[in-house]
C-alpha positions as CSV (number, residue, x, y, z in Angstrom):
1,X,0.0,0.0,0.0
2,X,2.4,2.5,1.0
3,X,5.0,1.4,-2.5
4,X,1.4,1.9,-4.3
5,X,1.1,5.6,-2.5
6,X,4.9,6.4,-3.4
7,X,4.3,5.7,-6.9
8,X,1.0,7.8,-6.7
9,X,3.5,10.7,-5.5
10,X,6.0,10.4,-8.0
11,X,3.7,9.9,-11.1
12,X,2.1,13.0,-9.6
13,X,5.1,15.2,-9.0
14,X,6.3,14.6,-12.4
15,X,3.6,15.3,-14.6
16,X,3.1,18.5,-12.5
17,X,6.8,19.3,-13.0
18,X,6.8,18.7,-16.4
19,X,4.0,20.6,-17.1
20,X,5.9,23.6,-15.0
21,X,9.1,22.7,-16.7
22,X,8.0,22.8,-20.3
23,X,6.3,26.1,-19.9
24,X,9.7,27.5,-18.3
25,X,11.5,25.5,-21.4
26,X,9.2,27.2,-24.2
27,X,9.3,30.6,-22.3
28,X,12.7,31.2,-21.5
29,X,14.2,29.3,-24.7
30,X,11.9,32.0,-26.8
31,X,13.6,34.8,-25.6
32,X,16.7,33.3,-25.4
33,X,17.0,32.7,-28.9
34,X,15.4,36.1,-29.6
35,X,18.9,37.4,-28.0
36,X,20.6,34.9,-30.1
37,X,19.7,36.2,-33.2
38,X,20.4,39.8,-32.0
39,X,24.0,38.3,-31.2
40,X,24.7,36.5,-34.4
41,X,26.8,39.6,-35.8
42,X,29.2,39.4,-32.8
43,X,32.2,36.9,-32.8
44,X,31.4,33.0,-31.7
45,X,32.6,33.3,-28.2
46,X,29.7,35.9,-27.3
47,X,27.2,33.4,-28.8
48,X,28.5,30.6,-26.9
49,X,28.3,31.9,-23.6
50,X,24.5,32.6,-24.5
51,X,23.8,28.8,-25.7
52,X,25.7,28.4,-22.2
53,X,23.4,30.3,-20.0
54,X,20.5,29.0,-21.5
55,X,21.6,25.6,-21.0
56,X,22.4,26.6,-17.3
57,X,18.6,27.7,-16.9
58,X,17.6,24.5,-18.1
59,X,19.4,22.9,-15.7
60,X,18.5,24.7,-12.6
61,X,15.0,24.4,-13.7
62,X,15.2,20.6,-14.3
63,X,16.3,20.2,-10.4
64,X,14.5,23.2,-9.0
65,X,10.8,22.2,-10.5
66,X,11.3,18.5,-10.9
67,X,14.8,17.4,-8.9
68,X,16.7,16.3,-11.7
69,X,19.5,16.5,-11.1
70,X,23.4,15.1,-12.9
71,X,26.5,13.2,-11.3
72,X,29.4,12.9,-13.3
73,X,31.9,10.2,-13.1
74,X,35.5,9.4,-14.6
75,X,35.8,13.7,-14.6
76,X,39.8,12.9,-14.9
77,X,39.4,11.6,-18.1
78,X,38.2,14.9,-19.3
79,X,40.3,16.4,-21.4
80,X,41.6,20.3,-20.8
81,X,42.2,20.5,-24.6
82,X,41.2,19.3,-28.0
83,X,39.4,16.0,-27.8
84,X,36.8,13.8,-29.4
85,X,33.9,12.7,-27.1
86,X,31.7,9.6,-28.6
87,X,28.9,9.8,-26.3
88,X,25.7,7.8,-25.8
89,X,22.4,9.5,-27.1
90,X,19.1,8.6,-25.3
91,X,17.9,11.9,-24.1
92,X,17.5,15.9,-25.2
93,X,19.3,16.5,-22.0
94,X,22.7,15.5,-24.1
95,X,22.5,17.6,-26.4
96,X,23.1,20.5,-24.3
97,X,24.3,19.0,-21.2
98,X,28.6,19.4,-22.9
99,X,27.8,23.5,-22.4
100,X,27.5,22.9,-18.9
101,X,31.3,22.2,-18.6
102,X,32.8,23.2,-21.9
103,X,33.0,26.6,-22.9
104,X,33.3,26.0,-26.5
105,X,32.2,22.3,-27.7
106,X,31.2,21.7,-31.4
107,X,28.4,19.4,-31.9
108,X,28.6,17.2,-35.0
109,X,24.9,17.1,-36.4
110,X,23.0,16.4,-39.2
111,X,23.1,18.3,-42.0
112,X,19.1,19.0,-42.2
113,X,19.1,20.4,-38.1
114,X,21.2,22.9,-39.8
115,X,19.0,24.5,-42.3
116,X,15.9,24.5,-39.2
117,X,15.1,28.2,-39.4
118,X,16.8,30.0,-36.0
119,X,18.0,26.9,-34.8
120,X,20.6,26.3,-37.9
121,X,21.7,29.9,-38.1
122,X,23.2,29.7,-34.4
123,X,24.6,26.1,-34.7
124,X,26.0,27.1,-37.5
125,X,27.8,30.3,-36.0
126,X,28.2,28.6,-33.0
127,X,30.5,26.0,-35.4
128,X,28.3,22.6,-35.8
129,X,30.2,20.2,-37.7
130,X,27.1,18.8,-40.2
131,X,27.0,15.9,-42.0
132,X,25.6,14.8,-45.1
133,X,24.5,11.3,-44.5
134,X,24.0,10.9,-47.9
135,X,27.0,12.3,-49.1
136,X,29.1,9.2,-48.7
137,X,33.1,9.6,-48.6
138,X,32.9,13.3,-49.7
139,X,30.3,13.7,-47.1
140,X,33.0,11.9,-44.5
141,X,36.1,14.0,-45.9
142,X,34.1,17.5,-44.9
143,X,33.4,16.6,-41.9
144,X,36.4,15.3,-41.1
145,X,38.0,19.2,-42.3
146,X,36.1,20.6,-40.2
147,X,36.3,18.8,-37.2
148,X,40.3,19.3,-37.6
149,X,39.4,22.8,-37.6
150,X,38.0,22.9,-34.6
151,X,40.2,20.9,-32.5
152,X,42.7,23.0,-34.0
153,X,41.2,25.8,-31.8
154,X,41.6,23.4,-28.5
155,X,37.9,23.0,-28.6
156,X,36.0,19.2,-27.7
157,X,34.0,17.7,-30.4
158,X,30.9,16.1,-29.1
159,X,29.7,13.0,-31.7
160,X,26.8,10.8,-30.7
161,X,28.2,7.6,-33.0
162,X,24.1,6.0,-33.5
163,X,23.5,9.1,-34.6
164,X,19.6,9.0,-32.9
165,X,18.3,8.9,-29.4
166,X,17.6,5.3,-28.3
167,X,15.7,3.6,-25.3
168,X,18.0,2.7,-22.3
169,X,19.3,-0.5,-22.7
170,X,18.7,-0.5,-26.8
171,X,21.1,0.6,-29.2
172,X,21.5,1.3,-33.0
173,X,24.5,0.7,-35.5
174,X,27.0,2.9,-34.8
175,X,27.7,5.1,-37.6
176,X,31.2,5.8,-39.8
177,X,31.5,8.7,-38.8
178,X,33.2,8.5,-35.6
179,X,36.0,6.2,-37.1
180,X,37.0,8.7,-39.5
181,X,37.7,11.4,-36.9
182,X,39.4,8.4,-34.6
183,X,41.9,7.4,-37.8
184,X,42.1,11.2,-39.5
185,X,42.2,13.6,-36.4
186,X,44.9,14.2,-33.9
187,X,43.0,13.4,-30.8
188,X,41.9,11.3,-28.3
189,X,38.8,9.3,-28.7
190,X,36.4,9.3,-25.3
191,X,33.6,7.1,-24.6
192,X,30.9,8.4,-22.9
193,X,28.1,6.6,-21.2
194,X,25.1,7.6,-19.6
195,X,21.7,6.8,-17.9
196,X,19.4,10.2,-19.1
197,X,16.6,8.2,-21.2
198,X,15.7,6.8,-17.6
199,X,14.8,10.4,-16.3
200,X,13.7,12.1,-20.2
201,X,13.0,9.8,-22.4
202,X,13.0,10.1,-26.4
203,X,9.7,12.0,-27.3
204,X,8.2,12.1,-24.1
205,X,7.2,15.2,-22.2
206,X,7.1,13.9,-19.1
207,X,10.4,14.4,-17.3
208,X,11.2,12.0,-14.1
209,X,12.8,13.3,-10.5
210,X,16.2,11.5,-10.3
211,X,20.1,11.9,-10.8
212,X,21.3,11.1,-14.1
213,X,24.8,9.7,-14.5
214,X,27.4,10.7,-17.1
215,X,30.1,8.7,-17.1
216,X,33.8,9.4,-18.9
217,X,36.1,6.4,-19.8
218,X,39.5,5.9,-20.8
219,X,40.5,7.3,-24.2
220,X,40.9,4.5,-27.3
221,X,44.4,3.8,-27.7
222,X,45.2,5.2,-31.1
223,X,46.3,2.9,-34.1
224,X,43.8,0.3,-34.3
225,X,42.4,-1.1,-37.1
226,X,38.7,0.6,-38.3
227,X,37.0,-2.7,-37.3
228,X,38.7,-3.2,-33.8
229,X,38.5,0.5,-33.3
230,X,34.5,0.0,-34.0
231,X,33.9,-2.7,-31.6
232,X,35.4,-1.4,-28.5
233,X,34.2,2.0,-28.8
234,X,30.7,0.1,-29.2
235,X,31.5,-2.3,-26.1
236,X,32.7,-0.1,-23.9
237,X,29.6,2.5,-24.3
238,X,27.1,-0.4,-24.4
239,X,27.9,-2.2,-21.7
240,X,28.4,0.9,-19.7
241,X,25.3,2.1,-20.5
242,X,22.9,-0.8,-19.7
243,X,25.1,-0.9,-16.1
244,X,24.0,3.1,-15.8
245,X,20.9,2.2,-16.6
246,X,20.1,-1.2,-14.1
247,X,22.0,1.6,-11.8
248,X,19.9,4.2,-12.5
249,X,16.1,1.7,-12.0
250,X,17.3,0.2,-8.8
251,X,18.1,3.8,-7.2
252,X,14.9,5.1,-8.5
253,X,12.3,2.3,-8.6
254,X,9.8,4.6,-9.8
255,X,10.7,5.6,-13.2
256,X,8.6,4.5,-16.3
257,X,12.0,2.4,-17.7
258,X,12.5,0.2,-14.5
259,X,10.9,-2.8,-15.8
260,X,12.0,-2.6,-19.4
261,X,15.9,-2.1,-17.7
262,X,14.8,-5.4,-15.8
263,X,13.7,-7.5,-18.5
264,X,16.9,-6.5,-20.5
265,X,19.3,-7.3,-17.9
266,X,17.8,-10.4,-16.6
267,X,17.7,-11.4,-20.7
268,X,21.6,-10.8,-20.9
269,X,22.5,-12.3,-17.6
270,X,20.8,-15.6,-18.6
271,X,22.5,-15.0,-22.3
272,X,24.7,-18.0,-23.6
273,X,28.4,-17.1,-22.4
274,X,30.4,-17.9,-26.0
């Protein structure tokens, strides 16, 4: 009865919160990018301290109106310089969480976020890398330019490898993308794994009290071979992930993903050991 009342509580403080939250969200990230705009002219650094703040405010609102909240772990394997981060994708909170402690990170994105009205025009001063996933090995050799370029300014390049925002404990085929930069770019390649699909899920608007885990693993030692290179950046994030992710349900029973986290792990414990 009283797990049955907790629930109740939960369920109930985060549809409230959302509901606060995404007013705050719409509100605050409509004038925001009205001062955007006004900043465009003015060089990248002035821009990027505005994405920042806004990305602060959505923070403090997250844990103020709905106690989200973020932990992050392996913090000496970030890098004070030009790096690579191959991060996990399950949540919008990802995609600005790097301005929280970079000043300057460059997002690689698809090429068609880029022409969104607003949106493009400041990722696009702000220095996006876009791709052209349709572009093939031209598409590849651009992006791979401009990435140089930017770690060439001692700035992080943030690359979610899927390439899409996935379920926790579900992944997609990891794209070519990031092997390029790891074999063509001089610097070091960083898994990332995290838990944030537990607390925001993909398309959802409901938004879950919690602490969301980002975790930051040893570099890939450089010179391996594409396909070697491929499958450890894809075990190490993977397994990471669904370990974030049991973490994450058993900490917070309440959240909508705790039996679909159960159901995966139990599947892969009982998995065939090769």
């Amino acid at each position: 009865m009283l797990n049955e009342w907790s629930k109740g509580v939960y369920r109930f403080r985060s549809i409230i919160g959302s509901a606060l939250f995404n007013c705050v969200f719409i509100g605050w990230t409509a004038v925001s990018v009205t001062l955007m705009i006004v900043l465009l002219p003015f060089p990248r650094l002035v821009l990027q301290r505005a994405v920042k703040a806004w990305a602060w405010s959505q923070h403090w609102a997250l844990k103020i109106l709905l106690g989200l909240d973020y932990e992050i772990r392996g913090a000496e394997h970030i890098n004070n310089g030009a790096a690579i981060y191959a991060t996990k994708h399950q949540s919008a909170w990802d995609t600005y969480f790097f301005y929280l402690i970079f000043s300057d990170p460059a997002y690689v994105l698809k090429k068609e976020l880029t022409k969104i009205p607003v949106w493009g025009w400041v990722a696009r001063r702000c220095g996006a890398i876009s791709v052209d996933r349709d572009g093939g090995a031209s598409a590849l050799k651009v992006m791979v330019h401009n990435a140089r370029q930017r770690l060439s300014e001692s700035r992080a390049v943030i690359i979610f490898p899927e390439g899409t925002r996935t379920q926790p404990g579900t992944h997609q085929a990891y794209h070519p993308g990031i092997a390029a930069l790891y074999s063509q770019c001089d610097a070091p390649v960083i898994p990332v794994a995290l838990n944030s699909g537990l607390f925001w899920g993909r398309r959802s608007q409901i938004k879950e009290a919690g602490r969301i885990v980002i975790e930051f693993m040893k570099p890939i030692p450089k010179g391996l071979k594409r396909r070697d290179f491929m499958a450890q950046l894809e075990i190490i994030i993977e397994t990471r992930a669904l370990e974030l992710a049991k973490e994450g349900s058993q900490k917070f029973p309440n959240t909508r993903h705790r039996l679909h986290i159960s159901r995966l792990v139990n599947s892969a414990d009982q998995a065939p050991v090769d």
